[in-house]
Structures are given as C-alpha cells and as structure tokens.
C-alpha positions as CSV (number, residue, x, y, z in Angstrom):
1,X,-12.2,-14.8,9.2
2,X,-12.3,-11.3,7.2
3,X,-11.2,-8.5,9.6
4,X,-10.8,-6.0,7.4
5,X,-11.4,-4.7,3.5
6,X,-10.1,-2.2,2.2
7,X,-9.9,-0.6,-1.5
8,X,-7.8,2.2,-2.7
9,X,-8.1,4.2,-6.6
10,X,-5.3,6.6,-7.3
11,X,-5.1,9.5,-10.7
12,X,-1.9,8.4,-11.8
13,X,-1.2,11.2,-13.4
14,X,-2.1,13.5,-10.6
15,X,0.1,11.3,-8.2
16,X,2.6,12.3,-10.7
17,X,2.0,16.0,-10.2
18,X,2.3,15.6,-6.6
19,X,5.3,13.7,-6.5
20,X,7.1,16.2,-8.7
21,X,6.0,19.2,-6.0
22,X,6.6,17.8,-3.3
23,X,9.9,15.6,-3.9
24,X,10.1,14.5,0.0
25,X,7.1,12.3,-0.3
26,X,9.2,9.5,-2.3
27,X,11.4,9.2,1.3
28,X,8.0,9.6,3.6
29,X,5.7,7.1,1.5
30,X,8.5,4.6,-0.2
31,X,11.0,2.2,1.3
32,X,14.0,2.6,-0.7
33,X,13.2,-0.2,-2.3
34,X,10.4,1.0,-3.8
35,X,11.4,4.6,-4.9
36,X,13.1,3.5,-8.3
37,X,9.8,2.0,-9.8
38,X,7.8,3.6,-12.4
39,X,5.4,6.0,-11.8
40,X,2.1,3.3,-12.2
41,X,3.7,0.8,-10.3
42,X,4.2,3.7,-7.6
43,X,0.9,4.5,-7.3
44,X,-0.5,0.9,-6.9
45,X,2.0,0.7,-4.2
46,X,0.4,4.2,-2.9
47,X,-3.0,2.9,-3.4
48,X,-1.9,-0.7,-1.7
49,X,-0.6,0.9,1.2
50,X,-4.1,3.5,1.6
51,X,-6.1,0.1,1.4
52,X,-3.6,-1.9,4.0
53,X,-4.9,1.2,6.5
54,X,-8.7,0.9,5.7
55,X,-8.4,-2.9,6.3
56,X,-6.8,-2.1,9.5
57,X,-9.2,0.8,10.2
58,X,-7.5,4.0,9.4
59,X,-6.3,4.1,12.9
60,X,-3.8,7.6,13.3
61,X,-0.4,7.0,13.7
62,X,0.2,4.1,10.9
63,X,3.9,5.1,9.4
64,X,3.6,4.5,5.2
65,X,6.9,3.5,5.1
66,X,6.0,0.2,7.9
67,X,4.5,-1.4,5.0
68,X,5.9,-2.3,1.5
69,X,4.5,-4.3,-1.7
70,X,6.8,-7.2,-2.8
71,X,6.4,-9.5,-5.6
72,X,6.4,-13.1,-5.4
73,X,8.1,-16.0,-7.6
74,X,5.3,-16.3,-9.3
75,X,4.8,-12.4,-10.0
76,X,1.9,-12.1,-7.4
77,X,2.0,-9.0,-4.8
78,X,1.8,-9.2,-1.5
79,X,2.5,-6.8,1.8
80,X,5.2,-7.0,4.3
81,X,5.0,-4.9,7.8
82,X,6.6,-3.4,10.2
83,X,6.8,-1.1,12.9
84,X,3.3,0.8,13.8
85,X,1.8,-1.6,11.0
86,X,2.1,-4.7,11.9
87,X,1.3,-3.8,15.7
88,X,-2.3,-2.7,14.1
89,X,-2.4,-5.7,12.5
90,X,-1.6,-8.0,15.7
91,X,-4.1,-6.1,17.9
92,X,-6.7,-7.0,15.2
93,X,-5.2,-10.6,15.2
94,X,-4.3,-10.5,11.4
95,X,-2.1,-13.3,10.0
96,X,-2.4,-12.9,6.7
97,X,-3.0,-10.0,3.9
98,X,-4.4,-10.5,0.3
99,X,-3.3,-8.1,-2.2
100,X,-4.5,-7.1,-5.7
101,X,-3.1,-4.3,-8.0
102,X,-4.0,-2.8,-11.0
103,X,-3.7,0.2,-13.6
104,X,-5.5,1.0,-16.5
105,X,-6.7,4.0,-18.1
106,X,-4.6,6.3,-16.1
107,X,-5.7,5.3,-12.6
108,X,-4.0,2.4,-10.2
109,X,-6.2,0.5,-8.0
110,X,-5.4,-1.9,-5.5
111,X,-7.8,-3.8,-2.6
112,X,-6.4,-5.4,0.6
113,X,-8.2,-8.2,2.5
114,X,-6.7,-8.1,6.3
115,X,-7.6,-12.3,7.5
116,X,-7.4,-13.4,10.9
C-alpha cells in the first residue's frame, strides 16, 4: 500500500548560490558521506531528502541529516534513515522507500514513494 508521494525540483545553480553563502548548510543538510559530491548530485540528494519528508508528511522536527541517498550495486538510489526519520516512517508503518533522481537542464529532480 502507497502511504506517501512525494516529489521535489531543485535550481541547481541557485542551490549552488546558496551553498556558497551559507557554507554551514553542507554539515546541517549532508552526512559526511555525502558532502564531497558534485554540486548536481547534491542537489538530487537535496531534492531526495525534501520528497522523503512530503511522503512522510512534512511533519516538523524531521533532522536532514537522518536520511541519506546511497547507491546500489547496480547503480540504483535508494534512502537509508535514521533518528527522527525513520521514527516518521514507523508511525506511518513504512517498510520500504522508492527513489528516483534526475538532473537536466540545470535543475535536479527526485520523487520518493513511502510503501507500507
């Protein structure tokens, strides 16, 4: 059963601008992990993690950095959680995630289906 969908667009290069003004948003967004990707792959993981919340409702107090995108063996992404995350995600009764990413054009894209 679909609990939750949620979809996420991000300006790539505005991202960019934002990241550069306001360096401490790499540690508050980013597991460490994820801080030495590119600045497209950055924002799909921005956009990944905004979708991961409206799937899960956009309830306050979700920490960005309870959630990370990992790739599989087979180059697919999907979404580990922790911490205030995955406790969302249990009190909905979600058990799995489906993940897709994408940039083009200058903007990264990503949409998150929450299953239970």
């Amino acid at each position: 059963m679909i609990i939750g969908v949620g979809i996420d667009v991000v300006d790539i290069a505005r991202f960019g601008q934002t990241m550069k003004r306001t360096p401490r948003l790499l540690e508050r967004l980013f597991i460490e992990s994820e801080r030495s990707m590119g600045l497209n792959s950055l924002a799909a993981t921005f956009a990944a993690k905004e979708a991961l919340a409206k799937a899960l409702g956009a309830p306050a107090g979700l920490h960005w950095a309870d959630a990370c995108v990992l790739r599989g063996d087979d180059g697919r992404p999907h979404m580990r959680m922790w911490g205030t995350v995955e406790a969302r995600a249990a009190a909905l009764g979600v058990n799995e995630l489906h993940v897709s990413l994408s940039h083009d054009a200058g903007i990264a894209s990503a949409v998150v289906i929450a299953e239970g």
